[in-house]
ZAMIPA-154012 format. One record per residue (C-alpha): residue number from 1; z, y, x. Coordinates in steps of 0.1 Angstrom, whole numbers, always signed. Example, Ala and Ser with C-alpha at 12.3 -4.5 7.8 and 13.67 -1.06 7.14 Angstrom:
NODE_1_+78_-45_+123
NODE_2_+71_-11_+137
! end
This chain:
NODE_1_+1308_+1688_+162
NODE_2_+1291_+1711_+189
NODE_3_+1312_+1706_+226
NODE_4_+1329_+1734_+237
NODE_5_+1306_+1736_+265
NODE_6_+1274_+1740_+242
NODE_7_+1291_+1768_+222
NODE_8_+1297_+1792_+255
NODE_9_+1266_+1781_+271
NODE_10_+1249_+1792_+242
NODE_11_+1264_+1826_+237
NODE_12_+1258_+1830_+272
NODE_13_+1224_+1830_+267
NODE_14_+1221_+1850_+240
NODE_15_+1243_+1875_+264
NODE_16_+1212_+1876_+289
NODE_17_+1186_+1880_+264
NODE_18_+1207_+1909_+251
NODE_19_+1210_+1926_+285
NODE_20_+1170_+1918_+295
NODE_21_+1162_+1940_+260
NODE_22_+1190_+1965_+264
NODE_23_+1212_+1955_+234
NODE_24_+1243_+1949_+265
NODE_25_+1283_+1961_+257
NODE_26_+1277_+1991_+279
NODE_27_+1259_+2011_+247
NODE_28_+1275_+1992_+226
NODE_29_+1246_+1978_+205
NODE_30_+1253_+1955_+176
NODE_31_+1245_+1915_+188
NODE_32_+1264_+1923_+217
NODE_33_+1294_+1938_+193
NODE_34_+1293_+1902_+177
NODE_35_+1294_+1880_+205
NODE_36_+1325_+1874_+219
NODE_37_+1339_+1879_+256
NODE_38_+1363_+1882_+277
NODE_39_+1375_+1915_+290
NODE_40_+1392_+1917_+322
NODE_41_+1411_+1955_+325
NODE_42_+1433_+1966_+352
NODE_43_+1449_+1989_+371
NODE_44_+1435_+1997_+411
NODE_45_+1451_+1971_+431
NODE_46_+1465_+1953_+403
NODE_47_+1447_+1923_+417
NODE_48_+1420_+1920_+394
NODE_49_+1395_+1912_+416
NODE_50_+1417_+1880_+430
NODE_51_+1419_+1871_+400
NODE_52_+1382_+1868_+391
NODE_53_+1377_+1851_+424
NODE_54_+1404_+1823_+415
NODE_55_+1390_+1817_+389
NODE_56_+1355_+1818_+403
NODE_57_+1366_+1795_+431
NODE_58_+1349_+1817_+453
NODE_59_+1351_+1847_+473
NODE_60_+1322_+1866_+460
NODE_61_+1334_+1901_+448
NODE_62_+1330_+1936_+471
NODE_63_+1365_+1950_+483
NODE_64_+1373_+1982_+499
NODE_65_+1399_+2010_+487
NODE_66_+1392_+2031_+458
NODE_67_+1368_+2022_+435
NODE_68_+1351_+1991_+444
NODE_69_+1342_+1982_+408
NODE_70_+1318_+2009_+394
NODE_71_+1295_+1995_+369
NODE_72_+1305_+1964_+347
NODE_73_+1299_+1931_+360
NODE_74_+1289_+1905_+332
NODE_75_+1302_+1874_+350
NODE_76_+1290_+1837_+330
NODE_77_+1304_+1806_+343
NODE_78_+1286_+1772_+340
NODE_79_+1304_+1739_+351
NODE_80_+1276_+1715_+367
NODE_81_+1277_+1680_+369
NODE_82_+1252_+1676_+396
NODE_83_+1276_+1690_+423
NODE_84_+1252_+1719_+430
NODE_85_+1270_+1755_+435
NODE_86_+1245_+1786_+430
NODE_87_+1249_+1822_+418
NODE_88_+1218_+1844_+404
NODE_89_+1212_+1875_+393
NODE_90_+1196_+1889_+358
NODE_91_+1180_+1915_+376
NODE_92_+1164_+1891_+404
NODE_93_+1147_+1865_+384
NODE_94_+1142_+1831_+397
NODE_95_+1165_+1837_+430
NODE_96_+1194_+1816_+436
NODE_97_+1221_+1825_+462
NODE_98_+1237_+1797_+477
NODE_99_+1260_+1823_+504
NODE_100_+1284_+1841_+480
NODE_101_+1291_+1866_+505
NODE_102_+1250_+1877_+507
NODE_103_+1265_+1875_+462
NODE_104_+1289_+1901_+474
NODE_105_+1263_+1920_+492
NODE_106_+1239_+1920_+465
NODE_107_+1267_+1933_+438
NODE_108_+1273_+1961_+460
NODE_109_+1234_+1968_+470
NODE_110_+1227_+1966_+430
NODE_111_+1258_+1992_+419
NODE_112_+1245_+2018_+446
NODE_113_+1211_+2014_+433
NODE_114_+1222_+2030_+399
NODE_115_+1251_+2050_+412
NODE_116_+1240_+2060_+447
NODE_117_+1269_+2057_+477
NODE_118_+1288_+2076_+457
NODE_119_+1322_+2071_+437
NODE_120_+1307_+2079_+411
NODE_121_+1303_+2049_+378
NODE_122_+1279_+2040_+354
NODE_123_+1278_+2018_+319
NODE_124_+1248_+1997_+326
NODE_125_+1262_+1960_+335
NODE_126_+1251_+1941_+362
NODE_127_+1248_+1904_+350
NODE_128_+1254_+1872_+375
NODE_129_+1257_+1836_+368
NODE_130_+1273_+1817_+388
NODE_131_+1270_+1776_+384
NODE_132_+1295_+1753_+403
NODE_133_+1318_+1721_+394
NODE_134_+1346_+1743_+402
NODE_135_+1342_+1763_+370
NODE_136_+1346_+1763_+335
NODE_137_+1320_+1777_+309
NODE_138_+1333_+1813_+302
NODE_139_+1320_+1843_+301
NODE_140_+1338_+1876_+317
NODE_141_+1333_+1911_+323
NODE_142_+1348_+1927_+357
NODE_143_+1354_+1961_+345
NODE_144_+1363_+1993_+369
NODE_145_+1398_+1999_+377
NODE_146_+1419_+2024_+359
NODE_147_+1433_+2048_+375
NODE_148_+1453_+2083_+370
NODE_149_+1440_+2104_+394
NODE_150_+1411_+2112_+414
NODE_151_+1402_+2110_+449
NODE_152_+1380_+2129_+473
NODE_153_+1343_+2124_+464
NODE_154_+1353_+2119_+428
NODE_155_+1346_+2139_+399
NODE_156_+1379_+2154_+380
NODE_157_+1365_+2134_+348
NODE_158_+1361_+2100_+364
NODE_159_+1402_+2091_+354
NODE_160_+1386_+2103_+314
NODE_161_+1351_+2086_+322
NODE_162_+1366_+2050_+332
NODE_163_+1390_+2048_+304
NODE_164_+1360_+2057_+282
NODE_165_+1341_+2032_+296
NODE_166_+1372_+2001_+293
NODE_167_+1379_+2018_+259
NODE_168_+1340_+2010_+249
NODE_169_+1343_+1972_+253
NODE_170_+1380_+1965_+248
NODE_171_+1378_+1984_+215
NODE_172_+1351_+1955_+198
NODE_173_+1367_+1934_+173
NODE_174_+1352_+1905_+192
NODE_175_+1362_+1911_+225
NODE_176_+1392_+1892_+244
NODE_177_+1417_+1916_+263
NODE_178_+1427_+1898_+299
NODE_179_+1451_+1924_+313
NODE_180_+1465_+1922_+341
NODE_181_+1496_+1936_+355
NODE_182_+1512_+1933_+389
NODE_183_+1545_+1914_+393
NODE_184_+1561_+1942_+413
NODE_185_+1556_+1969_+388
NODE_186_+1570_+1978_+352
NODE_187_+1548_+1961_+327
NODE_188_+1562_+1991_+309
NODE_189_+1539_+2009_+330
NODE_190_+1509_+1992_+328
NODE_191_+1478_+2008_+327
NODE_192_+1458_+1972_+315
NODE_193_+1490_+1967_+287
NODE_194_+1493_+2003_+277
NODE_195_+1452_+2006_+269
NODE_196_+1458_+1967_+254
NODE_197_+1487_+1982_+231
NODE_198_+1466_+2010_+216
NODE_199_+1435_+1988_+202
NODE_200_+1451_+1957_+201
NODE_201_+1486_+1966_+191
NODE_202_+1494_+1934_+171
NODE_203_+1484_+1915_+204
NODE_204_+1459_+1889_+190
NODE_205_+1432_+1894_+212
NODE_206_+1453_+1903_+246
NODE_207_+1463_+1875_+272
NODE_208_+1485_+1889_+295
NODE_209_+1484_+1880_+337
NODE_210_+1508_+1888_+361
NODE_211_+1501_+1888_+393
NODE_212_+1515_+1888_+431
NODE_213_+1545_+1872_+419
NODE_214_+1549_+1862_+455
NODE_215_+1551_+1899_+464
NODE_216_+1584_+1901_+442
NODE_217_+1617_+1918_+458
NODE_218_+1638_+1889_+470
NODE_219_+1666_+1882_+440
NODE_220_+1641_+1894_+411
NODE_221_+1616_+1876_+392
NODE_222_+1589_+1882_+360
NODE_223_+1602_+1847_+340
NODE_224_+1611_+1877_+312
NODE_225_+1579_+1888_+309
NODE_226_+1560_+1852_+314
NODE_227_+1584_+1841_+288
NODE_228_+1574_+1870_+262
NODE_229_+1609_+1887_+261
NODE_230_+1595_+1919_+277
NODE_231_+1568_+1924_+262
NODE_232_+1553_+1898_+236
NODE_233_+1519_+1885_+223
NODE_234_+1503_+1864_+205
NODE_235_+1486_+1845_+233
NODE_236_+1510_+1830_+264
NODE_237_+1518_+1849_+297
NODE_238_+1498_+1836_+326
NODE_239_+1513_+1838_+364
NODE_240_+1490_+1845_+392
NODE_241_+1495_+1840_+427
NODE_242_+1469_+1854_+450
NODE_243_+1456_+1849_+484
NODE_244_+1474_+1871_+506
NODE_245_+1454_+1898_+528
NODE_246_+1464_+1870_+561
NODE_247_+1442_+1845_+540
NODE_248_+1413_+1871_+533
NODE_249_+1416_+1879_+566
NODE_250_+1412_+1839_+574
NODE_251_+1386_+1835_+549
NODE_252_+1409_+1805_+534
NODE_253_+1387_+1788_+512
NODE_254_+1394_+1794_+475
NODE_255_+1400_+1759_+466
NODE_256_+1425_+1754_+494
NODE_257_+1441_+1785_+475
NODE_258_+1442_+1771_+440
NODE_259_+1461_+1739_+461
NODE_260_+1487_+1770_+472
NODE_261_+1491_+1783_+442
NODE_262_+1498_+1754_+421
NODE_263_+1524_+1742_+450
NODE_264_+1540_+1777_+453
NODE_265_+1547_+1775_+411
NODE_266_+1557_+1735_+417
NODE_267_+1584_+1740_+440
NODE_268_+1592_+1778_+425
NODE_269_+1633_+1776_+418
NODE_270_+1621_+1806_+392
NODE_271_+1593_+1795_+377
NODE_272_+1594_+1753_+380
NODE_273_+1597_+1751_+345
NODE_274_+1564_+1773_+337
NODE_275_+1544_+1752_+364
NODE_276_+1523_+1733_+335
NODE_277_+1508_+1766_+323
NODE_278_+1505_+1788_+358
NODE_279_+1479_+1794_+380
NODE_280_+1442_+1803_+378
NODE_281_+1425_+1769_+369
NODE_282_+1449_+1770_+339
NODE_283_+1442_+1804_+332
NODE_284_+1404_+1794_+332
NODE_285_+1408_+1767_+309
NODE_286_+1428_+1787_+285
NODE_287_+1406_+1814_+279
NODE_288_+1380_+1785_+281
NODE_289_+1390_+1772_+253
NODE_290_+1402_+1800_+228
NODE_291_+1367_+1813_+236
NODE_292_+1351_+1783_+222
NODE_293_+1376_+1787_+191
NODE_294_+1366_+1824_+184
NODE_295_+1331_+1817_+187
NODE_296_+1331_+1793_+161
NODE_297_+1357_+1815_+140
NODE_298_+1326_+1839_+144
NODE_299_+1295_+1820_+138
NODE_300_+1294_+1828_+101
NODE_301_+1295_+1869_+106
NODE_302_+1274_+1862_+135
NODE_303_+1245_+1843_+116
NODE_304_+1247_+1870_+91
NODE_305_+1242_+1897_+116
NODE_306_+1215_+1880_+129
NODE_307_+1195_+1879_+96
NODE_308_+1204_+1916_+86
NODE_309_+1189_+1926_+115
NODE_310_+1159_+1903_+118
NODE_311_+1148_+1920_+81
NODE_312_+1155_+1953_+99
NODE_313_+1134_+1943_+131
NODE_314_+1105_+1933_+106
NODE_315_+1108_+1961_+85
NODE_316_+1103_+1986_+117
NODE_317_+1072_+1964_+129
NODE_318_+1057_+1969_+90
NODE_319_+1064_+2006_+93
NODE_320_+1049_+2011_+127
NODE_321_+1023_+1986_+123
NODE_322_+1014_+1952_+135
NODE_323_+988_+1947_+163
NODE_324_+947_+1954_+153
NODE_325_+924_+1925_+151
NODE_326_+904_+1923_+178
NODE_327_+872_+1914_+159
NODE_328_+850_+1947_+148
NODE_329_+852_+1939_+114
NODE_330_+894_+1943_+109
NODE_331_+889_+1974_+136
NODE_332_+862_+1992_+108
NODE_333_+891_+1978_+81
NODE_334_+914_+1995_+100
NODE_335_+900_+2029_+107
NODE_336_+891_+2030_+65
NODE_337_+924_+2022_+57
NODE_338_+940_+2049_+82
NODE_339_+918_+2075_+68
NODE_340_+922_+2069_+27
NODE_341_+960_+2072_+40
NODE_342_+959_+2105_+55
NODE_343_+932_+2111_+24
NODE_344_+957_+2106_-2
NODE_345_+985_+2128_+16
NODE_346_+955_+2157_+25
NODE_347_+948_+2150_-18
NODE_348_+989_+2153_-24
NODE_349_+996_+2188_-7
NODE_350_+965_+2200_-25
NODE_351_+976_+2191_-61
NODE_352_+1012_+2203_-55
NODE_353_+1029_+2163_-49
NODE_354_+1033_+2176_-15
NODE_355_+1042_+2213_-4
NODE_356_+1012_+2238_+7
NODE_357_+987_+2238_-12
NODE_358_+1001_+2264_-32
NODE_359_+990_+2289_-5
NODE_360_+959_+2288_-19
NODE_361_+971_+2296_-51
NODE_362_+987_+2330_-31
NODE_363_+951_+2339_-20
NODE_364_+938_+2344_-53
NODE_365_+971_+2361_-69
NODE_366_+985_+2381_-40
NODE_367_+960_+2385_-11
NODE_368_+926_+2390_-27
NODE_369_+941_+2415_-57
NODE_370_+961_+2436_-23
NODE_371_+923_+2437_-3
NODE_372_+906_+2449_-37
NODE_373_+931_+2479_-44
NODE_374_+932_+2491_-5
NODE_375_+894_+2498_-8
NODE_376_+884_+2531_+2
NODE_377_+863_+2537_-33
NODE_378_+884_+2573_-36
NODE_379_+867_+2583_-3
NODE_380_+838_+2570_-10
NODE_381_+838_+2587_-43
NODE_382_+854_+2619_-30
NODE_383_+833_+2651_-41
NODE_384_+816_+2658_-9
NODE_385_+800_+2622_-5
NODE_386_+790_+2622_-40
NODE_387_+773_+2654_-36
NODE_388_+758_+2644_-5
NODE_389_+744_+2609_-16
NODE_390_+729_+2624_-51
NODE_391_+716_+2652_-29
NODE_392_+701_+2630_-3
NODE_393_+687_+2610_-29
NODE_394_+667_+2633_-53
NODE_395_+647_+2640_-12
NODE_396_+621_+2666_-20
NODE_397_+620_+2660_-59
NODE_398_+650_+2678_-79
NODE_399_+661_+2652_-105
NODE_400_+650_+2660_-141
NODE_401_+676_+2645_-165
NODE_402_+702_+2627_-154
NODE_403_+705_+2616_-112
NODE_404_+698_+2578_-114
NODE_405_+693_+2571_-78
NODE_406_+725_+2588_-69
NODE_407_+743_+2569_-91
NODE_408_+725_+2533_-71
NODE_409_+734_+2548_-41
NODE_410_+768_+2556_-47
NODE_411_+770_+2522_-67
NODE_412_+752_+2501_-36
NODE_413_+776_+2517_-16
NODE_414_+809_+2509_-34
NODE_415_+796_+2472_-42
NODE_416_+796_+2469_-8
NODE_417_+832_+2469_+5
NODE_418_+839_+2443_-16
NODE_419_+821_+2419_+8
NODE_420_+853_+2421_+31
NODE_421_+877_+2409_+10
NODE_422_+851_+2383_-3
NODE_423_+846_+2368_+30
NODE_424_+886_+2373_+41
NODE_425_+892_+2354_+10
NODE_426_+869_+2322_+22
NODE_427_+885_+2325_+54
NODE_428_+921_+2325_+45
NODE_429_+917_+2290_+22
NODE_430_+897_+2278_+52
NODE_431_+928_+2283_+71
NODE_432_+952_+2268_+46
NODE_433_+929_+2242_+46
NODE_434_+930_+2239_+83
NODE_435_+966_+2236_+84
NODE_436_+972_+2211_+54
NODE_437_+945_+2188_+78
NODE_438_+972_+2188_+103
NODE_439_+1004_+2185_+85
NODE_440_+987_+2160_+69
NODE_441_+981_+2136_+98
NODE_442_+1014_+2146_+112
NODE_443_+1025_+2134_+78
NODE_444_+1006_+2100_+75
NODE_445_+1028_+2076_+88
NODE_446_+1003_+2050_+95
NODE_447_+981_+2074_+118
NODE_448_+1013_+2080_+140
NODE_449_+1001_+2050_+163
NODE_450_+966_+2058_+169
NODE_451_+967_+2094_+186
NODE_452_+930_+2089_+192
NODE_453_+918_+2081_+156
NODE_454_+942_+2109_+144
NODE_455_+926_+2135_+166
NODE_456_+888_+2123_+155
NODE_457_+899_+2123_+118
NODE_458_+909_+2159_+130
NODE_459_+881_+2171_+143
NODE_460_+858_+2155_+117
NODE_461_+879_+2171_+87
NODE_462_+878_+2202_+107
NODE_463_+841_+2203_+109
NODE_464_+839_+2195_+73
NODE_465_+856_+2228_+66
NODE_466_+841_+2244_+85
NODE_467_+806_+2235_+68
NODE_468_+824_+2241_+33
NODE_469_+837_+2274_+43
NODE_470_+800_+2285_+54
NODE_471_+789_+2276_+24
NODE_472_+818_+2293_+4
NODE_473_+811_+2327_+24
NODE_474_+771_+2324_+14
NODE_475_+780_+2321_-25
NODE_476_+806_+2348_-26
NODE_477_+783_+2371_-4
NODE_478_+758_+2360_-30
NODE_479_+782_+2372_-59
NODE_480_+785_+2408_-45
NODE_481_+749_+2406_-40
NODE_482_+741_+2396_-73
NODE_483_+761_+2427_-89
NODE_484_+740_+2453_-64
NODE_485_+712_+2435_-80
NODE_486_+711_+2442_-110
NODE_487_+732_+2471_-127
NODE_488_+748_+2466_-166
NODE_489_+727_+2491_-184
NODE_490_+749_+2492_-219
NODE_491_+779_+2505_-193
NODE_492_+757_+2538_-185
NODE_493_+739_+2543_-219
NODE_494_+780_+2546_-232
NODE_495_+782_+2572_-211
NODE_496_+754_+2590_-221
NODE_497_+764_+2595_-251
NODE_498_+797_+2608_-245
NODE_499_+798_+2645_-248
NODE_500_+809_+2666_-220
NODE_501_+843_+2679_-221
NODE_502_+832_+2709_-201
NODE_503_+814_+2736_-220
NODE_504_+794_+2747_-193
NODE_505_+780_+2718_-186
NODE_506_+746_+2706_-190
NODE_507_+744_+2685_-218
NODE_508_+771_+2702_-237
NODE_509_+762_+2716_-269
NODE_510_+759_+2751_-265
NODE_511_+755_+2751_-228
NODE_512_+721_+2773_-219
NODE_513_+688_+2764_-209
NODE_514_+695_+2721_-219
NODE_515_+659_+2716_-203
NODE_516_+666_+2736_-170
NODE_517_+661_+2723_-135
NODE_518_+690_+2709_-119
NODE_519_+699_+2732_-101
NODE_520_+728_+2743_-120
NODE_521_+737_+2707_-128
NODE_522_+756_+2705_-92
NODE_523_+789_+2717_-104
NODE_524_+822_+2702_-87
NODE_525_+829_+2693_-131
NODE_526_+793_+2670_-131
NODE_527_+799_+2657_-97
NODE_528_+833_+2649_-104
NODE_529_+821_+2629_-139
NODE_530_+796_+2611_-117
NODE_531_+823_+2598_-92
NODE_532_+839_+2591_-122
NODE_533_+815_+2572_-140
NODE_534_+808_+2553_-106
NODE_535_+845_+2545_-103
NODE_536_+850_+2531_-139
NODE_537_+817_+2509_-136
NODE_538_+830_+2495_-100
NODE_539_+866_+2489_-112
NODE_540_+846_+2466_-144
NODE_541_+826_+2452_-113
NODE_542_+856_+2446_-93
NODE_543_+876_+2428_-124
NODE_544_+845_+2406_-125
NODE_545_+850_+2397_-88
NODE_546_+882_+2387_-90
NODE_547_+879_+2362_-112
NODE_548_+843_+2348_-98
NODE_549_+853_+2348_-60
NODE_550_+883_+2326_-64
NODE_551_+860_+2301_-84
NODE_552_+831_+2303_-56
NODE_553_+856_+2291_-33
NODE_554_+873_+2264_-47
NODE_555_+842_+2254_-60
NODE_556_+827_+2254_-27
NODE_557_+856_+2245_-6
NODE_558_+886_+2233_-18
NODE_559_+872_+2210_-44
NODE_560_+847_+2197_-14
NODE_561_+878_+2192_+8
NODE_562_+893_+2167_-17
NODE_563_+858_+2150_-26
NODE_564_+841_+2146_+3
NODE_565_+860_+2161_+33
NODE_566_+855_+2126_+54
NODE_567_+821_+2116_+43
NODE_568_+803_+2122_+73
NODE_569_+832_+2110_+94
NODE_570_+826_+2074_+73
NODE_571_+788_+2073_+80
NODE_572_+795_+2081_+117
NODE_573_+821_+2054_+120
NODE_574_+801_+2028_+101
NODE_575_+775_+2031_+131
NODE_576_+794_+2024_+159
NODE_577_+801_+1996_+183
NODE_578_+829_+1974_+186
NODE_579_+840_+1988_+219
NODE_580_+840_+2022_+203
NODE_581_+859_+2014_+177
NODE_582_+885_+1998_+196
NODE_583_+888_+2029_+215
NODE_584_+895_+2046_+183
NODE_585_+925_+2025_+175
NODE_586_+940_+2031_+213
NODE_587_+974_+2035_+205
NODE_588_+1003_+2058_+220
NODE_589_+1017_+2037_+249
NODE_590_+1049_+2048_+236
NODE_591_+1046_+2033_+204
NODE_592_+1030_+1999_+218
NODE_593_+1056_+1996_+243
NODE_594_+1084_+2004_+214
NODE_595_+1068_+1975_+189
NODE_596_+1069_+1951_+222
NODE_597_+1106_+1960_+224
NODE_598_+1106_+1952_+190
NODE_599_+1090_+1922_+192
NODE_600_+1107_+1911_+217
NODE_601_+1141_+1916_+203
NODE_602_+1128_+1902_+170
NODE_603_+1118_+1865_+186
NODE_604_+1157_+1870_+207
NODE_605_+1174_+1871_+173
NODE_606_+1152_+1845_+158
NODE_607_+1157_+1821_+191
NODE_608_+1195_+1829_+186
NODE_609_+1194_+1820_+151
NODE_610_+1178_+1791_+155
NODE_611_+1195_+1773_+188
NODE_612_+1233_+1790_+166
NODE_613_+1219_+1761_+141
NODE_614_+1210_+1733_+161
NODE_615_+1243_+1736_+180
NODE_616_+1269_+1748_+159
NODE_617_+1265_+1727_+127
NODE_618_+1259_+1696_+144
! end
């Protein structure tokens, strides 16, 4: 079987680890939740601090009025055999203190560096291991006093924020209550007992200390609650006698103090009969060993925890990517695979798997059909212009029959607004387009780590478009061109010969002088017809458009963007450098830094897993 010093030793490394990586009690992250610990929760001058020091053997802990305690103190214990007595700090590597006052020092130094010199508190634990033969292997966390009110320099919410911050680590399932209560006040009263009643009211994780029992009035005495009558639990009372202020004062060493203490319950009238199970040493070894108990009650849920979140750890580093080959031939690998991702998501909003692409769609039904009716044909075709354009164009020459170069003109001139919803309709698919590019890299997960391969893939697909939608507005320009080109005769032959409704007019039947010059054909009735004519031949040319403009540009652009919308960017990339492409793949720091966290805490749960089997199952 594992020794019980093997069991704490190891949880008290894996409660290092935890607080290097930031998985520490204070924000309540899940290893920490599993490994057990000792609590130690009291009231301001309730002794606490004594008590830690007993225990410790030392005299190593800041003290002052007020809050003295203002950030957690994650105190491990390790007994030596060697006879060598140290301390060091988490957050000074490789330093060992041998003066535990220059310990004190640095605990207050190290709580002003996150608080300020203030009053104020904080969450984030300072840790400090302390190795000595005066110890047992435990693990305890100095937590600030509780109090009811606040002083000067004090916030209103600091009575709320320390009860919060007790309530955070008391609360765990796994953690061991120590609270401690001073002899000369009503454990009734209790601020450590009262908090220890509400999440623990069954009492199976609390151990009870009194204290200054030497402070008592003369004819009273605590043997009630030491005993249990007063208030019980499941775990025995503990008596604590501590140094008086004459002894502080003295700097009485702590080990002539333990000697003291166990004398004063030895030769107590009261409490003789408790003697075996009084004092700090025995207080030590008690929660000593019920630590070593619960940890081994908890290796099985702790194991499992461990693997749960190793598969979560390596399911993160899969999402946001392992680390890139160095060798040129993974980096080209690499860059390929990145861009058929963001490929296949571009492809996905396009086909409808992924919303936008149906914008395009709105181009064709909505825009394009809105631009064609707001064209200004009835101005163009208004009575004066029509009259002015045949007139301008029969020049010198009075038409003889019928005015054909009018009609061009006026249908040159109509044909050619529609070039401005041709090219607005190239445009605003280039702009969809556009804006699919970037949702889609915003949406391709795997790009997410390489901001600077993202923004080239960008600007290449961008370029691409941009070449597409130059194209597009040269075949849709070519389109309306085409229809100026070359007129559909069997449109105007119809109207030839359709009689006119207006018996004055030229052609009609009984209208005089048929062959006469055309002078008399300028009549608001002929002109009219001829605006008509115009209209009904542009509104045919018009419904031709419609349909042949949105084919143009999917032709030209949108089915380009899905073929070949990186092409170029793969030729360019295929000719470059190693060192080039290795500054393609330069990652966010952010990210890198998050999957060194990640791996970091990955190889902490794997190392805890691992040592967990080669100590616990032996």
């Amino acid at each position: 079987m594992a020794t019980m010093t093997s069991l704490i030793g190891l949880i008290n490394k894996i409660q290092r680890a935890c607080t290097v990586l930031g998985d520490h009690g204070g924000e309540g992250l899940s290893l920490w939740e599993a490994l057990p610990s000792v609590a130690v929760v009291g009231g301001q001058s309730s002794g606490k601090s004594s008590v830690l020091e007993s225990v410790v053997g030392r005299d190593f802990l800041p003290r002052g009025s007020g809050i003295v305690t203002r950030r957690p103190l994650v105190l491990q214990l390790h007994k030596t055999d060697d006879g060598q007595e140290y301390a060091e700090f988490l957050h000074l590597p490789r330093k060992r203190f041998s003066d535990f006052a220059a310990v004190r020092k640095e605990i207050a130094d190290e709580t002003d560096r996150i608080t300020g010199r203030t009053k104020q508190i904080s969450n984030i634990p300072i840790q400090l291991s302390i190795y000595s033969p005066n110890v047992v292997n435990l693990t305890l966390i100095d937590l600030p006093g509780l109090t009811k009110v606040a002083v000067e320099g004090q916030p209103e919410s600091i009575v709320e924020d320390i009860e919060n911050m007790v309530r955070n680590y008391v609360e765990k399932p796994n953690c061991i209550i120590l609270a401690i209560s001073p002899a000369n006040q009503d454990i009734a009263t209790s601020d450590a007992i009262k908090l220890a009643r509400e999440v623990d009211p069954a009492g199976e994780r609390t151990f009870g200390v009194v204290t200054k029992l030497d402070l008592m009035d003369k004819g009273t005495n605590a043997v009630d609650v030491l005993e249990g009558r007063s208030y019980r639990l499941q775990h025995p009372w503990v008596g604590i006698v501590n140094r008086s202020q004459a002894d502080i004062n003295k700097n009485v060493d702590m080990i002539v103090a333990r000697k003291k203490e166990r004398e004063y319950f030895e030769t107590s009238p009261e409490y003789g009969h408790l003697a075996h199970k009084m004092g700090s040493e025995y207080l030590a070894k008690l929660l000593s060993q019920h630590l070593e108990q619960v940890i081994r009650q908890k290796i099985p849920s702790i194991v499992a925890l461990i693997n749960k979140t190793i598969d979560e750890l390596n399911a993160e580093l899969d999402r946001i990517g392992r680390p890139i080959a160095v060798d040129s031939g993974a980096q080209l690998y690499t860059i390929l695979e990145m861009c058929r991702a963001f490929d296949k998501v571009f492809k996905e909003h396009l086909d409808g798997g992924r919303p936008g692409g149906d914008k395009i769609y709105g181009v064709f039904d909505h825009q394009l059909p809105a631009a064609l009716k707001k064209l200004p044909f009835d101005r163009h075709l208004a009575l004066k212009n029509v009259q002015r354009v045949v007139t301008e164009a029969d020049g010198y020459q009075p038409h003889l029959i019928a005015p054909e170069q009018g009609y061009r003109r006026l249908i040159d001139g109509s044909i050619s607004y529609f070039k401005g919803p041709a090219e607005a309709s190239v445009d605003a698919v280039h702009f969809v387009l556009k804006e699919l590019v970037r949702k889609s890299i915003a949406a391709t997960e795997e790009l997410k780590r390489f901001p600077t391969l993202s923004n080239d893939i960008a600007t290449a697909a961008n370029e691409s478009l941009e070449r597409f939608r130059e194209e597009s507005r040269k075949t849709v320009l070519r389109l309306v061109d085409m229809e100026s080109s070359y007129l559909t005769v069997e449109f105007f032959r119809k109207i030839h010969l359709e009689p006119e409704k207006n018996p004055n007019a030229p052609n009609a039947p009984n209208a005089p002088n048929r062959g006469a010059p055309p002078v008399d054909n300028y009549t608001d009735n002929h002109l009219r017809k001829i605006g008509s004519n115009v209209n009904a031949y542009i509104m045919m040319v018009c419904d031709t458009l419609k349909n042949s403009i949105p084919k143009a540009v999917v032709y030209c652009q949108v089915r380009e963007a899905k073929r070949s919308l990186l092409n170029r960017f793969y030729v360019q990339v295929g000719r470059k450098e190693k060192e080039k492409l290795g500054a393609m793949l330069d990652e966010d720091p952010a990210l890198m830094e998050k999957r060194a966290q990640l791996a970091k805490r990955l190889e902490l749960y794997k190392q805890a897993r691992d040592d967990i089997d080669s100590v616990a199952w032996k």
